[in-house]
N, CA, C and O atoms as a CHARMM CRD file, in Angstrom:
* protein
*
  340
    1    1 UNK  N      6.59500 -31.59900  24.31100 PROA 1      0.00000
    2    1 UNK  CA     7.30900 -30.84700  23.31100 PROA 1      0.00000
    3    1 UNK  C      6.50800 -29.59900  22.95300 PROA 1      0.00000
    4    1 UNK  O      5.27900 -29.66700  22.99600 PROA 1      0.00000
    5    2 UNK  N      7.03900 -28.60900  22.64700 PROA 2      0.00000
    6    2 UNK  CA     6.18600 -27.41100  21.99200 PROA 2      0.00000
    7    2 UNK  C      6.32900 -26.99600  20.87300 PROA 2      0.00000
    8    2 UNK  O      7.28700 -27.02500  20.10100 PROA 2      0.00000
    9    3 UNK  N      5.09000 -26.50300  20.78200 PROA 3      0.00000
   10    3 UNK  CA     4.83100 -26.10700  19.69800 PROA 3      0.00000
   11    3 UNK  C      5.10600 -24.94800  19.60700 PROA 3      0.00000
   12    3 UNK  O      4.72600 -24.03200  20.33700 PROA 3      0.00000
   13    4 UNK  N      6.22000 -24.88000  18.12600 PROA 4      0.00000
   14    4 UNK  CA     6.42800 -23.34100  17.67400 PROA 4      0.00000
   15    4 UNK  C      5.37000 -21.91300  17.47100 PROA 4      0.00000
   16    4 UNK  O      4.30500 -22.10200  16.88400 PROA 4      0.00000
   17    5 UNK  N      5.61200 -20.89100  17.83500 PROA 5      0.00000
   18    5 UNK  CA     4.55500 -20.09100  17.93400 PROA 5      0.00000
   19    5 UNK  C      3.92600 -19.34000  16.33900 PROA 5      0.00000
   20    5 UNK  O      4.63500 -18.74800  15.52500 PROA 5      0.00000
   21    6 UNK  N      2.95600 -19.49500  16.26300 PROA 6      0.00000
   22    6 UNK  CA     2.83800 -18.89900  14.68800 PROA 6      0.00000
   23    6 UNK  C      3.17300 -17.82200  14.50300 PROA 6      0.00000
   24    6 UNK  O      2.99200 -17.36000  13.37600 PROA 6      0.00000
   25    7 UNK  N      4.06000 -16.64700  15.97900 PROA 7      0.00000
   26    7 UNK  CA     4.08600 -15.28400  15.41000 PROA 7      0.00000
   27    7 UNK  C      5.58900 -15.34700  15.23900 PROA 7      0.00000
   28    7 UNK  O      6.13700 -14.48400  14.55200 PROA 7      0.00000
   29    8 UNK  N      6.23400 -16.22500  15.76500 PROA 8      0.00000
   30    8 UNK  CA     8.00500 -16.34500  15.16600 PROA 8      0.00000
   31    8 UNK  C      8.36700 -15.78100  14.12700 PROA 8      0.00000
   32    8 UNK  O      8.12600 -16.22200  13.00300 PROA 8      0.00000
   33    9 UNK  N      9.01300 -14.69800  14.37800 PROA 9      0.00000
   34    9 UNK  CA     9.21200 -13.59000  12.90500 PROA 9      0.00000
   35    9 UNK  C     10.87700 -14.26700  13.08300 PROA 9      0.00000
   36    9 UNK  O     11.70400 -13.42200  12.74000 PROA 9      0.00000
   37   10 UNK  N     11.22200 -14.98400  13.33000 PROA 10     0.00000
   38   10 UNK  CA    13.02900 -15.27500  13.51400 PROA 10     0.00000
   39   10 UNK  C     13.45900 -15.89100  12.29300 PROA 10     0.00000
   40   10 UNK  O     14.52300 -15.90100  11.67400 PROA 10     0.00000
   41   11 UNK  N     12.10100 -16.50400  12.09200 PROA 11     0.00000
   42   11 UNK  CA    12.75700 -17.80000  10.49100 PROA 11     0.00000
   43   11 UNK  C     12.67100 -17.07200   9.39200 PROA 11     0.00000
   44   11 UNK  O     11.79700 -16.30700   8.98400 PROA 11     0.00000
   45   12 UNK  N     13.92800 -17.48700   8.86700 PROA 12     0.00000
   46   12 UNK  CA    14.19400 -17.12400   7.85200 PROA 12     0.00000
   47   12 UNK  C     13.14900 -17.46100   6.90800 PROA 12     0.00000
   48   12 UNK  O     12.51000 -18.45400   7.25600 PROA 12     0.00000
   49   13 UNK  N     12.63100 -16.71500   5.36900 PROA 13     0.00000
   50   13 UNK  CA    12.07300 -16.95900   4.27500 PROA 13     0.00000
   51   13 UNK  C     13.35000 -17.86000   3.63700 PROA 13     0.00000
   52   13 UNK  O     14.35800 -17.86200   4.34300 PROA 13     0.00000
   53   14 UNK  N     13.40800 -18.52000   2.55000 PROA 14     0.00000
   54   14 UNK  CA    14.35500 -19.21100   1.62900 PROA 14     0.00000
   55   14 UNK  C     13.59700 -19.00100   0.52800 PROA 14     0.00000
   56   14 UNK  O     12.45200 -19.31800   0.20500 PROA 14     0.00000
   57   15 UNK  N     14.48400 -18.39600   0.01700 PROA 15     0.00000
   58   15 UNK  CA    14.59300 -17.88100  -1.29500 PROA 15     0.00000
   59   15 UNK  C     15.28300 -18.83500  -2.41600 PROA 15     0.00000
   60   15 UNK  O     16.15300 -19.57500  -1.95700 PROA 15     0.00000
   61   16 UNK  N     15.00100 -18.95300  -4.01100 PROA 16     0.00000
   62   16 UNK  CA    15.48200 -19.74300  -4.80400 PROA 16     0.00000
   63   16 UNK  C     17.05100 -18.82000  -4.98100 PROA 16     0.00000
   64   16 UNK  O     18.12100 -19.41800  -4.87100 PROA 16     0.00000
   65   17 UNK  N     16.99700 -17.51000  -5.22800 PROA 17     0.00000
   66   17 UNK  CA    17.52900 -16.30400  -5.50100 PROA 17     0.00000
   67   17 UNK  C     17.05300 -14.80600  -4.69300 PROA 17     0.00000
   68   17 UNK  O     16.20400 -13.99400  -5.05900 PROA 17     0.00000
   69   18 UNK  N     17.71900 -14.78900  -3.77200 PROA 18     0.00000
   70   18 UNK  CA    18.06300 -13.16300  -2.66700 PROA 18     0.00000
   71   18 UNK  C     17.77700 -12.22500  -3.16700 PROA 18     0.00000
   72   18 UNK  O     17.36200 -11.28800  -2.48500 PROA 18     0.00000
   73   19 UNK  N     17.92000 -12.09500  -4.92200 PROA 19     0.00000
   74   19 UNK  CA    17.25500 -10.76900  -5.79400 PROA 19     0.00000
   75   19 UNK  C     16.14000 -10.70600  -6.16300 PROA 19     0.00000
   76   19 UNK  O     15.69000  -9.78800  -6.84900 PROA 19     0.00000
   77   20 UNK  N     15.22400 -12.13700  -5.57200 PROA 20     0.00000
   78   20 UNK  CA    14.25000 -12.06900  -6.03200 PROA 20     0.00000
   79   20 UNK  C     13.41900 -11.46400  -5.01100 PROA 20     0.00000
   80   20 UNK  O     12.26800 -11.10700  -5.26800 PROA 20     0.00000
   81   21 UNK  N     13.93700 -11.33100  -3.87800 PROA 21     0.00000
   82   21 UNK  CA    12.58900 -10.75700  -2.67400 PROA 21     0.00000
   83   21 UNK  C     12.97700  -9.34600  -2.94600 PROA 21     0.00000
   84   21 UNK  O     12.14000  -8.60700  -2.42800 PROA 21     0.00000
   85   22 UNK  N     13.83000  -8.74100  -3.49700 PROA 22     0.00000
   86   22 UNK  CA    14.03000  -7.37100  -3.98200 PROA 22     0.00000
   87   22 UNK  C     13.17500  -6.57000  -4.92200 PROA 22     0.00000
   88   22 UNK  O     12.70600  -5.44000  -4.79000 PROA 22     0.00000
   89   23 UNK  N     13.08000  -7.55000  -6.03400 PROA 23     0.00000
   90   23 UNK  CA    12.58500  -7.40000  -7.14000 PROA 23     0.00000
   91   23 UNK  C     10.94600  -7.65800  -7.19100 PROA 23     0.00000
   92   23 UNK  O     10.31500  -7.16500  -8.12700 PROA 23     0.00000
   93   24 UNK  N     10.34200  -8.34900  -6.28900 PROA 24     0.00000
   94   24 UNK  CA     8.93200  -8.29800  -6.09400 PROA 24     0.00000
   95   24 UNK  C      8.13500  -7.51000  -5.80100 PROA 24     0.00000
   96   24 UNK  O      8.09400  -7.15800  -4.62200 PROA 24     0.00000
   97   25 UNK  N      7.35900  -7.03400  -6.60600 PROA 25     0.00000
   98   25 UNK  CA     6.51600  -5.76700  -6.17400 PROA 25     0.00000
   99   25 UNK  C      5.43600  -6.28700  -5.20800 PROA 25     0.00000
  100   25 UNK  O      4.83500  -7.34100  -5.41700 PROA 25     0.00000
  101   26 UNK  N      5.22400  -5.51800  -4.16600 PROA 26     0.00000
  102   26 UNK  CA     4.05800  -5.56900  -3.64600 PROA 26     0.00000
  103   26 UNK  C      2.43900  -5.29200  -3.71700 PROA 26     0.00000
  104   26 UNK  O      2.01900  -4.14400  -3.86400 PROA 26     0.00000
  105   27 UNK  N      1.59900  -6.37300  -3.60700 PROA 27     0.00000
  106   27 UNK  CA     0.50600  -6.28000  -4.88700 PROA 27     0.00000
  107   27 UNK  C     -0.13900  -4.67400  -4.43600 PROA 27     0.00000
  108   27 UNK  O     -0.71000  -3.91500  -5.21800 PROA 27     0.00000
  109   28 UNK  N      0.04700  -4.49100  -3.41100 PROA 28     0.00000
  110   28 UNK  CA    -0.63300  -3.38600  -3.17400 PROA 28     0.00000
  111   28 UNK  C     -0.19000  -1.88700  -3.34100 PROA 28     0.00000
  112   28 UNK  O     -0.83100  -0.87100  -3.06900 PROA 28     0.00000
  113   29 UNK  N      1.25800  -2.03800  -3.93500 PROA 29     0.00000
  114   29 UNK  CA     1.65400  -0.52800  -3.87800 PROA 29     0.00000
  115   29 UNK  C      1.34200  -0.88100  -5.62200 PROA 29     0.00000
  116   29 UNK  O      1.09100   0.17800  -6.19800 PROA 29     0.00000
  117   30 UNK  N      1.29800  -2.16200  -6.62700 PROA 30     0.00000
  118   30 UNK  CA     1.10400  -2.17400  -7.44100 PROA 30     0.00000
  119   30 UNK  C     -0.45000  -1.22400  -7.60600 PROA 30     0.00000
  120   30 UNK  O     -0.67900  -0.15200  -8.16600 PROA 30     0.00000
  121   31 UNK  N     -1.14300  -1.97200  -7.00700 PROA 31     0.00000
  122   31 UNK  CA    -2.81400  -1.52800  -6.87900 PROA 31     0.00000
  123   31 UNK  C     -2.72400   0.36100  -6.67500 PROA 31     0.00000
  124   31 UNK  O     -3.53500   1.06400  -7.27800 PROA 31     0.00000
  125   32 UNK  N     -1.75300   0.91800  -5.85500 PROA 32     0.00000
  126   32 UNK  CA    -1.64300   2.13600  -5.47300 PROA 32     0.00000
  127   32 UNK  C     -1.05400   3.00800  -6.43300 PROA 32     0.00000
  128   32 UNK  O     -1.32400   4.20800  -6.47000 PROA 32     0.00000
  129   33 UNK  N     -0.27900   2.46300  -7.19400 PROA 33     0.00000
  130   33 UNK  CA     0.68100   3.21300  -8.09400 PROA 33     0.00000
  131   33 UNK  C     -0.73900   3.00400  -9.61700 PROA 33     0.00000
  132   33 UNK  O     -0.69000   3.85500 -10.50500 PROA 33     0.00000
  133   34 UNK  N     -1.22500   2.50800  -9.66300 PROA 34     0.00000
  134   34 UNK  CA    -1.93500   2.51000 -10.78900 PROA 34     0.00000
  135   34 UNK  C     -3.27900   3.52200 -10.14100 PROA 34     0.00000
  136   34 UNK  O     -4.41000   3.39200 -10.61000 PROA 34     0.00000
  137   35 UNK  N     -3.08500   4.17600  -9.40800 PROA 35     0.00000
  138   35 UNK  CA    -4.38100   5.36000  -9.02700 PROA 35     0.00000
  139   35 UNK  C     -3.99600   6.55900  -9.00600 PROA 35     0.00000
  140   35 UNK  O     -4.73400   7.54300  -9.05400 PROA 35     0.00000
  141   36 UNK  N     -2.45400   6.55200  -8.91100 PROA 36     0.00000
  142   36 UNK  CA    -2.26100   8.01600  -9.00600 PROA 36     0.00000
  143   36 UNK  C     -1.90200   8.32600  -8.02800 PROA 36     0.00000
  144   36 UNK  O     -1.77700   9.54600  -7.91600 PROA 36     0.00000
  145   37 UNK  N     -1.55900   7.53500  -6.87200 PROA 37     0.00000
  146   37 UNK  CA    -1.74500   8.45700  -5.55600 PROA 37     0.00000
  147   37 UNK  C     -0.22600   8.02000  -4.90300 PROA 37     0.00000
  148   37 UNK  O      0.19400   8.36700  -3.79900 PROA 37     0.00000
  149   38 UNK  N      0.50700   7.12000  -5.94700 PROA 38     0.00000
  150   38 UNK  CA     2.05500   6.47100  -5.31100 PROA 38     0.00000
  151   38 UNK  C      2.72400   7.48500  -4.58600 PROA 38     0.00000
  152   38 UNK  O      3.18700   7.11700  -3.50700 PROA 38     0.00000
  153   39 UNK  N      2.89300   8.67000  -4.90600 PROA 39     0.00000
  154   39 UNK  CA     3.70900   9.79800  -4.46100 PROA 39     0.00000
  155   39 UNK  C      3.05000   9.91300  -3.14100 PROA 39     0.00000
  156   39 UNK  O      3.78700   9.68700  -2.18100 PROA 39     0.00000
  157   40 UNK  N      1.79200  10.22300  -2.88300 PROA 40     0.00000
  158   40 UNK  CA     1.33700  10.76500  -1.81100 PROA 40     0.00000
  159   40 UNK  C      0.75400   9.74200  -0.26600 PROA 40     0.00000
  160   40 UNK  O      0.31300  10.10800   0.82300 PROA 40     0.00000
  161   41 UNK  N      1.09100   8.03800  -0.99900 PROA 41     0.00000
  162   41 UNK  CA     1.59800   6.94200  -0.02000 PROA 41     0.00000
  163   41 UNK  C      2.57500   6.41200   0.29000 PROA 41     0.00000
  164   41 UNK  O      2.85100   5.37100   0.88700 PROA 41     0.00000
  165   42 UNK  N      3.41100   7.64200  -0.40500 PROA 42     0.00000
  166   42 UNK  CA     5.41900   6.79500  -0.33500 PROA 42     0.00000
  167   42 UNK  C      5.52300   8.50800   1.37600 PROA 42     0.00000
  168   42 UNK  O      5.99900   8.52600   2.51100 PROA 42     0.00000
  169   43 UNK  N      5.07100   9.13200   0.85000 PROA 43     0.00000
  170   43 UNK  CA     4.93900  10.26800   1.77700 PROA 43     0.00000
  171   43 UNK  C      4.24100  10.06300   3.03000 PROA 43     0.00000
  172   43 UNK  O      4.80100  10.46600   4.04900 PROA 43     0.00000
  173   44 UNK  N      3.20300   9.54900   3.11400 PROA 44     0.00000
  174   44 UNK  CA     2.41100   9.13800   4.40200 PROA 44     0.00000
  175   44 UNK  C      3.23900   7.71000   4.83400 PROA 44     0.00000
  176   44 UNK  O      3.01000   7.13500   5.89800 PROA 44     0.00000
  177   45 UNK  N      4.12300   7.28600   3.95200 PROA 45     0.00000
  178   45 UNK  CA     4.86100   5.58800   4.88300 PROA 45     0.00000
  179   45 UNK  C      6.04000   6.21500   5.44900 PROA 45     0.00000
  180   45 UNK  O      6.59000   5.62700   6.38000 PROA 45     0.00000
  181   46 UNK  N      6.53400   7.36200   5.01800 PROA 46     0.00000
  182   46 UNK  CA     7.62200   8.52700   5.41500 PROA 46     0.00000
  183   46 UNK  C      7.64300   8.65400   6.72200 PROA 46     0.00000
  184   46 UNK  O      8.36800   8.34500   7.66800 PROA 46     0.00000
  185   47 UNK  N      6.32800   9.36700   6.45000 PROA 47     0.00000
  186   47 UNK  CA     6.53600  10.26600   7.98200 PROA 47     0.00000
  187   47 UNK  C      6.15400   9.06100   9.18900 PROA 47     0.00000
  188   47 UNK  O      6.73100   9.07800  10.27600 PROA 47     0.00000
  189   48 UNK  N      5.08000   7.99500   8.83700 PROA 48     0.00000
  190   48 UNK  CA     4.76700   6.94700   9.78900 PROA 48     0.00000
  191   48 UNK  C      5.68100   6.43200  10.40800 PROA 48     0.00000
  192   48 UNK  O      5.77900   6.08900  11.58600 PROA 48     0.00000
  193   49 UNK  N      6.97100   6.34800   8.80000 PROA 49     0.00000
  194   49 UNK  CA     8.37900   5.56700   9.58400 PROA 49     0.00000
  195   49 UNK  C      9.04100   6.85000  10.62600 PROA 49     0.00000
  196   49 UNK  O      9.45000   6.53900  11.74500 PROA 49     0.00000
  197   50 UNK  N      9.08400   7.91700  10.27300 PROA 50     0.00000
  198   50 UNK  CA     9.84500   8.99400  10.90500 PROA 50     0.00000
  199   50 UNK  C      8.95300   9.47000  12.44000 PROA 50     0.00000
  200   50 UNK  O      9.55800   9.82200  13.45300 PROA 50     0.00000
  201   51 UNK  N      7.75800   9.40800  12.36500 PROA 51     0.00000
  202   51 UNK  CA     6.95600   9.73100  13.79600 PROA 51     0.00000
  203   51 UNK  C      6.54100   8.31200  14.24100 PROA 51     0.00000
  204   51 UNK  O      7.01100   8.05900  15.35000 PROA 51     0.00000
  205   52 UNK  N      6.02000   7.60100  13.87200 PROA 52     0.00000
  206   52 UNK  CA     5.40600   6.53000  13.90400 PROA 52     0.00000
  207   52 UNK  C      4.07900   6.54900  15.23800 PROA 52     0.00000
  208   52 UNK  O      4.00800   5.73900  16.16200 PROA 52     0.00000
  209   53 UNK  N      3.42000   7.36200  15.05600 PROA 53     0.00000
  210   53 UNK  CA     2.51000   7.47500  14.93800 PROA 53     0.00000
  211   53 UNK  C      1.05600   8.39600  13.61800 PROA 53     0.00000
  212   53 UNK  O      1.25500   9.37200  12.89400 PROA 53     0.00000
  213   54 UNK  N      0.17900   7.85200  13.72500 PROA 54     0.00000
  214   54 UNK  CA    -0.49100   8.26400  12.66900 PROA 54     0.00000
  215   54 UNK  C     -1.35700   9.34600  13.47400 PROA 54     0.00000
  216   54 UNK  O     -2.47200   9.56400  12.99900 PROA 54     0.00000
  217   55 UNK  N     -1.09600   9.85400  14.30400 PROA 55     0.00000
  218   55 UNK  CA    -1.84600  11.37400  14.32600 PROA 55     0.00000
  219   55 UNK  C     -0.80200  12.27500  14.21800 PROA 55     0.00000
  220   55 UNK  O     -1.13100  13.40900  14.56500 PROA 55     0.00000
  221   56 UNK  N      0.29200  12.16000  13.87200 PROA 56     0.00000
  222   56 UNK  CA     1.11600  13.05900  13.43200 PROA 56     0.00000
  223   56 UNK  C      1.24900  13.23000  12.23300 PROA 56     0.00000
  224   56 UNK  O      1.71300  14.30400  11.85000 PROA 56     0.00000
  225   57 UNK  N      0.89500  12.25700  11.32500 PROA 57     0.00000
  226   57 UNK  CA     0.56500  12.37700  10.06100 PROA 57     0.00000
  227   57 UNK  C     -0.77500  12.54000   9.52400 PROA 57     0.00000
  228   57 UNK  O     -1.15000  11.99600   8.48600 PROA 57     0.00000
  229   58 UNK  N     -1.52300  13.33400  10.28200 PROA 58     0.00000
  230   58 UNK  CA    -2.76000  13.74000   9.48300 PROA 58     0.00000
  231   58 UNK  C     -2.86700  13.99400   8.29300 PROA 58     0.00000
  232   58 UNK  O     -3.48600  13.31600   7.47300 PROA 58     0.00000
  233   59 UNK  N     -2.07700  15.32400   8.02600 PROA 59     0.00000
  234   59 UNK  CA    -2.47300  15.59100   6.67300 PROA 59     0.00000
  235   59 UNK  C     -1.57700  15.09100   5.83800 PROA 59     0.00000
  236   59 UNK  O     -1.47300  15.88500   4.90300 PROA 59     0.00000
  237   60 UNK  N     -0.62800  13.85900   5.64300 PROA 60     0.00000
  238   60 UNK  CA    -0.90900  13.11900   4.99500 PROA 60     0.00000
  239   60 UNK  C     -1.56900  11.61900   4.46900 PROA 60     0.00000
  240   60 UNK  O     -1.55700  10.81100   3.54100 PROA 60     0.00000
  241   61 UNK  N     -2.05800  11.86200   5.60000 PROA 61     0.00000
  242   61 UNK  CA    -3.11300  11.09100   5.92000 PROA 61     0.00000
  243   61 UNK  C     -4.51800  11.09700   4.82800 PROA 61     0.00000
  244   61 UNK  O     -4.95300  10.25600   4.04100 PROA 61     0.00000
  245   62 UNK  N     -4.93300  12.38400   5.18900 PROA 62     0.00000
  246   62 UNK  CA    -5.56500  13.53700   4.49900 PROA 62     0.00000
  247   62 UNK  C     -5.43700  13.72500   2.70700 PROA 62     0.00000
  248   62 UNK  O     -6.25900  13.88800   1.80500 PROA 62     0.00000
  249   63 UNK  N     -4.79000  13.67100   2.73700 PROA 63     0.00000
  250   63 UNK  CA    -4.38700  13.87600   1.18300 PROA 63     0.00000
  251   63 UNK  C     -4.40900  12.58600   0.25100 PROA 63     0.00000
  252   63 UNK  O     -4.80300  12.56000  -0.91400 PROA 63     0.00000
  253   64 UNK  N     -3.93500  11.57900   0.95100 PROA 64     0.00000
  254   64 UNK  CA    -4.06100  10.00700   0.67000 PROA 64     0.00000
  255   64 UNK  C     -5.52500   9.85100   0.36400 PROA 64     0.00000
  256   64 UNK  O     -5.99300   9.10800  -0.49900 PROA 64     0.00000
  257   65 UNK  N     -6.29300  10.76200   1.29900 PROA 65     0.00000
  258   65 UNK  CA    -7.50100   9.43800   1.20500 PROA 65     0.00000
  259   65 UNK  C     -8.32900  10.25200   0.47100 PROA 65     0.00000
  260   65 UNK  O     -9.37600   9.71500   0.10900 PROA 65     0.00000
  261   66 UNK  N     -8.04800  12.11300  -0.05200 PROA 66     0.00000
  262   66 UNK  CA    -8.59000  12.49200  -0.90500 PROA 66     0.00000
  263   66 UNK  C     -8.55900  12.17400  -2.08500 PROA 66     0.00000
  264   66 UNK  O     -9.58100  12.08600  -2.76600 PROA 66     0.00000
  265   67 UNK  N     -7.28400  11.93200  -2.55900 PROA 67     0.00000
  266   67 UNK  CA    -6.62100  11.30700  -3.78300 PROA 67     0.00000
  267   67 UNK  C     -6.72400   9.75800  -3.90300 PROA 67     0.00000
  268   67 UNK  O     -5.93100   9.42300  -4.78300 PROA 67     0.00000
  269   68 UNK  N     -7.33900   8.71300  -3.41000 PROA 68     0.00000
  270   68 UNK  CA    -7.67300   7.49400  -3.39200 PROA 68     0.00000
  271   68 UNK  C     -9.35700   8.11800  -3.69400 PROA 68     0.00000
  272   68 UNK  O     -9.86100   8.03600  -4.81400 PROA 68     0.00000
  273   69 UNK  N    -10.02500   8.68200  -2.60100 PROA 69     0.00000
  274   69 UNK  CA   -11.52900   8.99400  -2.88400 PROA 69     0.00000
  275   69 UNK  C    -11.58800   9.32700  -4.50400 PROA 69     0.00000
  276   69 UNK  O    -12.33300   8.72100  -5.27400 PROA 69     0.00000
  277   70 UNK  N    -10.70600  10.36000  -4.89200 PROA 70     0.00000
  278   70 UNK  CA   -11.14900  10.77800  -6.41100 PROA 70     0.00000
  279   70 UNK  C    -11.10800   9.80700  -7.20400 PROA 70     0.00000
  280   70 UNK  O    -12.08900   9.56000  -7.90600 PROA 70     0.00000
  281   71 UNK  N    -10.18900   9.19600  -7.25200 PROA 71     0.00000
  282   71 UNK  CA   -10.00700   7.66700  -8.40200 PROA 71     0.00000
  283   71 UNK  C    -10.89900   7.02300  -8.40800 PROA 71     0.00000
  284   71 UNK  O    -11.56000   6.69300  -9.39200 PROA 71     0.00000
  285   72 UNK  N    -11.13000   6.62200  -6.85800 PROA 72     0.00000
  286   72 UNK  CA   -12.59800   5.95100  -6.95200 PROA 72     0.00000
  287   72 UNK  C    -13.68500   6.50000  -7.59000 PROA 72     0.00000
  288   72 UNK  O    -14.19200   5.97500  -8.58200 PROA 72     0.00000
  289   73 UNK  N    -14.13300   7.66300  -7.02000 PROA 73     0.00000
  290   73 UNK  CA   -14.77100   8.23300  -8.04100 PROA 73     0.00000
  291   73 UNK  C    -15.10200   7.97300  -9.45500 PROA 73     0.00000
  292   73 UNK  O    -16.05700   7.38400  -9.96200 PROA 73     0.00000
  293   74 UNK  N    -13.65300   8.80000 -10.17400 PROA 74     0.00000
  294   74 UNK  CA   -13.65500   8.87700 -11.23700 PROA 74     0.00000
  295   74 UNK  C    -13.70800   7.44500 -12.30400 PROA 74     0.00000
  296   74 UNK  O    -14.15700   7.40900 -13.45000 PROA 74     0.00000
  297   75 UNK  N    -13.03900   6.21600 -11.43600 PROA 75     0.00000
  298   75 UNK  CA   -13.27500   4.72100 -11.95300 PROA 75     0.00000
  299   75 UNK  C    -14.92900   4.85000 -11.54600 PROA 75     0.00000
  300   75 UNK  O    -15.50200   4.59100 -12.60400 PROA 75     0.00000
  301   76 UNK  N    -15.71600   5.06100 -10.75600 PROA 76     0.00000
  302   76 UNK  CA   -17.66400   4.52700 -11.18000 PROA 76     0.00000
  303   76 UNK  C    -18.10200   5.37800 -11.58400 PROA 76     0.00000
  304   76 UNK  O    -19.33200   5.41100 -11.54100 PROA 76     0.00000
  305   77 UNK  N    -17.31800   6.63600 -12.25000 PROA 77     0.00000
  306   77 UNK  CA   -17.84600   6.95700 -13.59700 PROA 77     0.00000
  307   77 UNK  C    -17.41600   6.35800 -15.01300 PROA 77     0.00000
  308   77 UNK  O    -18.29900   6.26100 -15.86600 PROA 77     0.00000
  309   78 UNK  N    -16.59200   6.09800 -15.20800 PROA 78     0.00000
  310   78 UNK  CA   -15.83300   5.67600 -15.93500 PROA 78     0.00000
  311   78 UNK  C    -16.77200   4.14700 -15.96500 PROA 78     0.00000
  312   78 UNK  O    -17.28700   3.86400 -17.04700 PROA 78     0.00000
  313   79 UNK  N    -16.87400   3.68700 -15.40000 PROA 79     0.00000
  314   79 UNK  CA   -17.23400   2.23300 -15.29300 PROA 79     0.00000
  315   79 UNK  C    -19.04600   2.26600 -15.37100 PROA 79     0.00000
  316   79 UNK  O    -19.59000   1.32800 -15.95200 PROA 79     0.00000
  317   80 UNK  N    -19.80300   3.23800 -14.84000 PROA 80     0.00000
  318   80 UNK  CA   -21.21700   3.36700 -15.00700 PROA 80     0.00000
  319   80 UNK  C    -21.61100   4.19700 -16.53700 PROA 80     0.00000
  320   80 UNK  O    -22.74700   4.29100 -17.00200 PROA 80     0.00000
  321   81 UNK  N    -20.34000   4.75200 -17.15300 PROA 81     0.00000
  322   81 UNK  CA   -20.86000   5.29600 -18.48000 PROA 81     0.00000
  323   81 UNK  C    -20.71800   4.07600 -19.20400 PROA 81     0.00000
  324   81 UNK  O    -21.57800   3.90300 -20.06900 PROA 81     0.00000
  325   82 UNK  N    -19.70800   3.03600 -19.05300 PROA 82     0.00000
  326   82 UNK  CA   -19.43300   2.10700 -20.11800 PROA 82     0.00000
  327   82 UNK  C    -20.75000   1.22800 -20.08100 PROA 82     0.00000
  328   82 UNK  O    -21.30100   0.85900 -21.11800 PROA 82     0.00000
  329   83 UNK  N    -21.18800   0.93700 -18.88900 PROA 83     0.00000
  330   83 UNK  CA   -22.96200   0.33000 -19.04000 PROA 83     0.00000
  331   83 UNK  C    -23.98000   0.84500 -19.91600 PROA 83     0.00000
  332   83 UNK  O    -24.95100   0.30200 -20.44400 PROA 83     0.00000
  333   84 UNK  N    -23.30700   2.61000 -19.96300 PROA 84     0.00000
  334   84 UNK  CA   -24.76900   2.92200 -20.63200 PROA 84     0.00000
  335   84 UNK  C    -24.75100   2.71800 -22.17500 PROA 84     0.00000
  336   84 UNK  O    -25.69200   2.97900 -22.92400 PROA 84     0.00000
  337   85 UNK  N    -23.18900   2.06600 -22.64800 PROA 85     0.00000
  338   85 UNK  CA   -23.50800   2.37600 -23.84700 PROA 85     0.00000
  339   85 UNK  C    -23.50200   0.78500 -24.94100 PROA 85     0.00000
  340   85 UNK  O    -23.78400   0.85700 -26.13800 PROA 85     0.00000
């Protein structure tokens, strides 16, 4: 007998309620949208879907990871002043 393959994307999820896989945010655009940078990763998933490759999307590529770099940033300052006080 065989064994089903673990990459079987065919099966269905079951849901309690169909509005609920709608309504679930994903933890990570959650994590993204709280940096500031939602606009400029709804734009780089754009063009990925529209070229689908990522050297065609450099510069937004580019812009993503400037605008992720600053937050970071600006959170271990934010977070190394609150030590000092």
């Amino acid at each position: 007998m065989a064994t089903p393959s673990p990459h079987d994307r065919s099966k269905k999820k079951t849901w309690s309620d169909p509005s609920d896989e709608e309504e679930a945010e994903d933890p990570v655009e959650r994590m993204i949208s709280r940096t500031g940078c939602a606009e400029l990763h709804e734009a780089l998933q754009d063009c990925m879907a529209e070229h689908r490759d990522w050297r065609a999307c450099q510069s937004h590529v580019g812009a993503f990871q400037k605008c992720m770099s600053a937050h970071h940033k600006a959170r271990q300052e934010h977070l190394s002043q609150g030590q000092r006080t």
